[in-house]
Structures are given as C-alpha cells and as structure tokens.
C-alpha positions as CSV (number, residue, x, y, z in Angstrom):
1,X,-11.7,18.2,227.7
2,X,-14.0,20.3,226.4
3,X,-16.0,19.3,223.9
4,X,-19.5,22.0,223.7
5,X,-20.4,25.1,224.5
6,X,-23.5,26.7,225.1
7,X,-24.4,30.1,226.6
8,X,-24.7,28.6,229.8
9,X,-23.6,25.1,229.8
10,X,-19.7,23.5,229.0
11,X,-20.3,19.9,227.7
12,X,-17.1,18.4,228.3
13,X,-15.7,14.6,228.5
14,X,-16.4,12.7,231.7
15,X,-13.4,12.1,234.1
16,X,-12.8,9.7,236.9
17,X,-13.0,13.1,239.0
18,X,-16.6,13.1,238.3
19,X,-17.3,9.7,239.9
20,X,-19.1,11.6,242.7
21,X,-21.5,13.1,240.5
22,X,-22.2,10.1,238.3
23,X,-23.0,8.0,241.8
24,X,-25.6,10.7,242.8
25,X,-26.9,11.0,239.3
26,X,-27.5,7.1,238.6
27,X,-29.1,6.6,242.0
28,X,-31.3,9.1,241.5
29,X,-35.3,7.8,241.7
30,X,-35.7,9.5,238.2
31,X,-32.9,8.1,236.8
32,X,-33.9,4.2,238.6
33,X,-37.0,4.7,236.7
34,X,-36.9,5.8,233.8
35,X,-33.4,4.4,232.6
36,X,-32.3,1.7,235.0
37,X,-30.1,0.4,238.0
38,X,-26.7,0.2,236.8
39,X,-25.6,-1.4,240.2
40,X,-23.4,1.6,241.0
41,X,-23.5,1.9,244.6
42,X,-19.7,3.2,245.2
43,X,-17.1,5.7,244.0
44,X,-15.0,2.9,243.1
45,X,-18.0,1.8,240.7
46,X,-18.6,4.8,239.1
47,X,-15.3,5.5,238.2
48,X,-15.4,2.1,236.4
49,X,-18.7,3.1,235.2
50,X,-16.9,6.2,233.6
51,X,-13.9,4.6,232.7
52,X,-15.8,1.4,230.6
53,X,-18.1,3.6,229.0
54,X,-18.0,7.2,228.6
55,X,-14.5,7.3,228.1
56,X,-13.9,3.7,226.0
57,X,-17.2,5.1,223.7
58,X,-15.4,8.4,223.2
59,X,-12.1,6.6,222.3
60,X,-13.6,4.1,220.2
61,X,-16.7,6.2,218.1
62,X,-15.4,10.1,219.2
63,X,-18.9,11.0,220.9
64,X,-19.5,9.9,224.4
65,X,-22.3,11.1,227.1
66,X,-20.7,14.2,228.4
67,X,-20.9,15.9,231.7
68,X,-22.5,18.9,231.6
69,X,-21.5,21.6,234.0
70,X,-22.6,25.4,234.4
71,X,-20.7,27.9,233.1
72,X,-21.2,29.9,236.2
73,X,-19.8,27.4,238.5
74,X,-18.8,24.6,237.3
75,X,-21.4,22.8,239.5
76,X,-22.1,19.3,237.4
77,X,-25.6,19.2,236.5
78,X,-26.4,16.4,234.1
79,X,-25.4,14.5,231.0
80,X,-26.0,14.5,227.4
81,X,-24.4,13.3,224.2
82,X,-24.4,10.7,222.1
83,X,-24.1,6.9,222.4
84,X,-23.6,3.7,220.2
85,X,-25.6,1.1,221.6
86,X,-25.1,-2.4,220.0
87,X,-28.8,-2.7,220.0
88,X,-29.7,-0.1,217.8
89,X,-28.1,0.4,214.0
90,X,-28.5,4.2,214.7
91,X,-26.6,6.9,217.5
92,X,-28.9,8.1,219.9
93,X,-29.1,11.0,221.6
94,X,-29.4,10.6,225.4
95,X,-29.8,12.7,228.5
96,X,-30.4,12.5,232.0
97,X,-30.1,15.8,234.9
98,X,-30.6,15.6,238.4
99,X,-34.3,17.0,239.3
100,X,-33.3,20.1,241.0
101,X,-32.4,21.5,237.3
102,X,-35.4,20.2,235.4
103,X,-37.7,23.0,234.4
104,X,-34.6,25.8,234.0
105,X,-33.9,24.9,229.8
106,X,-30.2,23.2,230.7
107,X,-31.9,19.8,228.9
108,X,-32.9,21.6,226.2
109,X,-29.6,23.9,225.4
110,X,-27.1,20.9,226.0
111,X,-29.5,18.6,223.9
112,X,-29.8,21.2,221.1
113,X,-25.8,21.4,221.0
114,X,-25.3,17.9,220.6
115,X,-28.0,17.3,218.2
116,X,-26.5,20.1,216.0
117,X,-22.7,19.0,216.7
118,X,-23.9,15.4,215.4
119,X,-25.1,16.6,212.4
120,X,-22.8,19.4,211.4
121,X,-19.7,18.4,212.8
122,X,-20.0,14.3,212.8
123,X,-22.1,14.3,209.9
124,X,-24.7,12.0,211.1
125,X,-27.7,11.5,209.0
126,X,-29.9,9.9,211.4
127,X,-30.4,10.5,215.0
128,X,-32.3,8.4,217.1
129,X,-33.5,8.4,221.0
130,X,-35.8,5.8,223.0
131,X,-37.8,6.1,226.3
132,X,-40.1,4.4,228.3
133,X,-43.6,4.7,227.6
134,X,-44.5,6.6,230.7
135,X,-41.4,9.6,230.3
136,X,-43.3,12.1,228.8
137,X,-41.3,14.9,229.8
138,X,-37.7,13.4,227.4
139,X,-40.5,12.5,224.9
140,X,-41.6,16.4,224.5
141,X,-37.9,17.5,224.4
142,X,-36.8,14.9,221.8
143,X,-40.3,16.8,220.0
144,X,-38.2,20.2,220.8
145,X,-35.3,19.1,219.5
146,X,-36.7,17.8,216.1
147,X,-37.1,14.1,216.8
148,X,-40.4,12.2,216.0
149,X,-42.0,9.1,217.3
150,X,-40.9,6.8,214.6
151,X,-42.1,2.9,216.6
152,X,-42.1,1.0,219.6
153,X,-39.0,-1.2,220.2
154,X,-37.6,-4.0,222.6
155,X,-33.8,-4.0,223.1
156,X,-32.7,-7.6,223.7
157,X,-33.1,-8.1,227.6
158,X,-35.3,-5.7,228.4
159,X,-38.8,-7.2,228.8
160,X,-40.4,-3.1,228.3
161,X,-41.2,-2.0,225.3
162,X,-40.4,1.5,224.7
163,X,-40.5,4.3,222.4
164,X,-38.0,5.2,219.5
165,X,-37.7,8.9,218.4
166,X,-35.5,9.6,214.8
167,X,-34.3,12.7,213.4
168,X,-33.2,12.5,209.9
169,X,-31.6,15.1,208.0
170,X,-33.3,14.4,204.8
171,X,-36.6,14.7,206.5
C-alpha cells in the first residue's frame, strides 16, 4: 500500500515480498555500522523481520519504516518513516539506503515527505532522530530536514552513546 509520494520516490508499506531487499539492506557494512546487526542472515528472517516490525508498528501506531522504491522502476532503494521505540518518549524519524543511492537526494525527498506527513497529517508535535557519533552524513540531513542536535543519549543496552536530533513544531 502506498502510503507517500514524492516526485521520484513511492514510500509505500513493507511486504513480506520485499524480504530480499531488506536482507541486502541490513547486511549492508553501512548499515552494520552505523545502526546494527539485526541477526538477519536469511529470507526466512527477514520476512519475520518485516512481519514483527514494520508491519506490527504500522498496525499498532499507523506509521512504520517504509520501503522506498523509484518511481521509474520500482527498483527498492531504501527506507524511511517513522518508528516508536520503547526507549524514547518521542517518534523518530529513521532512514537507511543502500550506498549505491547515497549522494543522488532520494534520502532527502523521502525524509522530507515523512517529516512533513508526521506533522501535517499525524499531527506530531515533536520529532526526534538519533545517531552514532561518527555518522555525520544522517546528522547533516536530519540538519536539512529541520532537526537540531538537542543531547547525547544511551538507549538501555546499548553501551554507545549517541546523538539525539528534535524537531518541534513550536520551535
């Protein structure tokens, strides 16, 4: 289901169909890095992956991590939306594409469109984000989107410390 649309991008709600993807995209070195090994090593545990959180978030808040594919081709090249984390009072914005479409604007179009649909359509007040220290690229496009740095953070079981971005509407 579609959810967003861009000039370029669809943002649309992640199916079991895009277990493929979602393998490639977690066990990507950016993605090890900079967000984590989710132990996803088969189809089979991706599509649980999808199934237990993508879909369940959507079902239970209406705003998920959505796969974003190009309008051109429907070629899967990321995904961004917005997720309820039990460690953090606030929804953050997150976003992660596979390298060979960093540097093209797809981050910042499909993070622009979700940033506005959780303000205008879900009414959100307060948008947050985190990163690791050392991901300086997501920290200038949380910049570009209208986040600030706000404070470090440590989410329960996670010995880093890392960065917390906010966007508030009254602000």
């Amino acid at each position: 289901m579609k959810v967003l649309e861009t000039e370029r991008l669809t943002l649309r709600l992640q199916t079991t169909d895009d277990a493929e993807f979602i393998l490639e995209l977690v066990n990507d070195p950016s993605w090890l890095r900079y967000i984590g090994d989710r132990g996803l090593r088969t189809v089979e545990d991706a599509c649980a992956y999808i199934v237990n959180g993508p879909v369940r978030m959507y079902e239970q808040f209406g705003f998920c991590l959505y796969l974003v594919e190009r309008k051109e081709d429907q070629l899967p090249i990321g995904i961004c939306g917005l997720v309820k984390r039990a460690s953090l009072k606030d929804v953050d914005i997150g976003f992660a594409f596979l390298p060979k479409y960093w540097g093209k604007g797809y981050a910042y179009e499909a993070a622009s469109a979700v940033m506005a649909y959780g303000k205008d359509t879900l009414g959100l007040n307060r948008i947050v984000a985190i990163t690791t220290q050392d991901n300086h690229a997501s920290a200038r496009l949380l910049e570009k989107i209208g986040l600030k740095f706000e404070r470090f953070i440590q989410l329960p079981n996670d010995p880093e410390e890392l960065r917390l971005f906010a966007f508030n509407v009254s602000t």
